[in-house]
C-alpha positions as CSV (number, residue, x, y, z in Angstrom):
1,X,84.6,109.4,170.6
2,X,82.8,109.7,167.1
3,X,79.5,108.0,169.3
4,X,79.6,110.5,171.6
5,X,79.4,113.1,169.2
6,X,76.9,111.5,167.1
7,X,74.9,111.3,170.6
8,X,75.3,115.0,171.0
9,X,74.3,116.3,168.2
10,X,71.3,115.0,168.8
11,X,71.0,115.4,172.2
12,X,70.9,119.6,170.5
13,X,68.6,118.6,168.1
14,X,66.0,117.6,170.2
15,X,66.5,120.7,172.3
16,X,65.8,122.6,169.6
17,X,69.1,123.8,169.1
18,X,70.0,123.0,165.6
19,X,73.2,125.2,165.2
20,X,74.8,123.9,167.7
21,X,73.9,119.9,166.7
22,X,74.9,120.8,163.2
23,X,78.4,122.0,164.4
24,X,79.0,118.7,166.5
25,X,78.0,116.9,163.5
26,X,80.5,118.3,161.3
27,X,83.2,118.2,163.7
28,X,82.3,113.8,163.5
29,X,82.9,114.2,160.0
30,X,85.1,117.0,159.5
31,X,87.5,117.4,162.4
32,X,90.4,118.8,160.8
33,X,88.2,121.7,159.4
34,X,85.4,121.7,162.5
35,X,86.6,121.7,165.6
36,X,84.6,120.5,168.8
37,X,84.5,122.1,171.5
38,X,84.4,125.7,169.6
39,X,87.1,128.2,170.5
40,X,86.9,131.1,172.0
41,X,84.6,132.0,174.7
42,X,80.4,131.7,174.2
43,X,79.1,134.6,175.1
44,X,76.1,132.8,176.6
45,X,77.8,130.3,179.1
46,X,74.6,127.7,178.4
47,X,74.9,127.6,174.6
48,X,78.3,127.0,172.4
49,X,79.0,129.5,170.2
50,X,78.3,128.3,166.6
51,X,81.2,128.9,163.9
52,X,79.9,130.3,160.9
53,X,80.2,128.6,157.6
54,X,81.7,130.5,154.3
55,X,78.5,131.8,152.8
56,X,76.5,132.4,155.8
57,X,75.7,135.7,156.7
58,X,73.4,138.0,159.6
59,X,69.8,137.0,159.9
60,X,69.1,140.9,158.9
61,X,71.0,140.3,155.8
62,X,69.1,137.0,154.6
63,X,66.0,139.2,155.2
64,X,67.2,141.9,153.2
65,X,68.2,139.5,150.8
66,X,64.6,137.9,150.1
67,X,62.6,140.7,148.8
68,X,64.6,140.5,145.4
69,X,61.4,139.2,143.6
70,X,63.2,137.2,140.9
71,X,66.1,135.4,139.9
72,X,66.5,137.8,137.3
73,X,66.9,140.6,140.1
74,X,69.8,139.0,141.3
75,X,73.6,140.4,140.3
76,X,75.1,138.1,138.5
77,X,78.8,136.7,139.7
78,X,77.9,138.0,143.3
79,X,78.0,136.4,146.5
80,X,74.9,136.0,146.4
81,X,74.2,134.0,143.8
82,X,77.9,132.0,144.1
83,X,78.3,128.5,145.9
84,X,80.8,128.5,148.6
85,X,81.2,124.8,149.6
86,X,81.5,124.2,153.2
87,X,83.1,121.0,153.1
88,X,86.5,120.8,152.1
89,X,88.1,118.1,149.5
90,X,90.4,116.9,152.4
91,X,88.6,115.3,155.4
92,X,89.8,113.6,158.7
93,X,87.2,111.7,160.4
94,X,86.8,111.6,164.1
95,X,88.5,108.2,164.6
96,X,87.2,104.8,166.8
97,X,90.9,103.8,167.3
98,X,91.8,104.5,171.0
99,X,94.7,107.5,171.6
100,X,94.1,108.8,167.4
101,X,92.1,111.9,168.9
């Protein structure tokens, strides 16, 4: 299994849909914390929907966000300016072994 996803995520990536091959490839790495297929229903049947990460936010918001002119500008001890890791300590790797999905 981990090949196929490997394959798919950049089979998206070359079809210029990064999101989605970023999602696949996390779900090789990650599974436990990434799952692949998403849940839920896309609301565009052609595209999965992409699970957001902790830290992300809208595309309106990161706009917003960028006409603070300085670092200086920035709240200190806000979101904005804190680190949430994505990746957890614990991983499970999609596994080669056959029937260990």
């Amino acid at each position: 299994m981990p090949h196929v996803y490997y394959f798919l995520g950049h089979a998206f990536n070359d079809a210029n849909r990064q999101p989605e091959a970023q999602q696949v490839w996390r779900a090789l790495v990650c599974r436990n914390h990434f799952a692949y297929p998403p849940r839920g229903d896309a609301s565009d049947s052609k595209h999965d929907r992409v699970e957001p990460l902790p830290g992300d936010n809208t595309e309106a918001y990161r706009t917003g966000w960028r006409k603070y002119p300085t670092p200086q500008s920035l709240k200190k001890g806000s979101l904005d300016v804190t680190f949430i890791n994505p990746y957890p300590l614990i991983v499970r790797r999609c596994s080669t072994r056959k029937g260990s999905h």
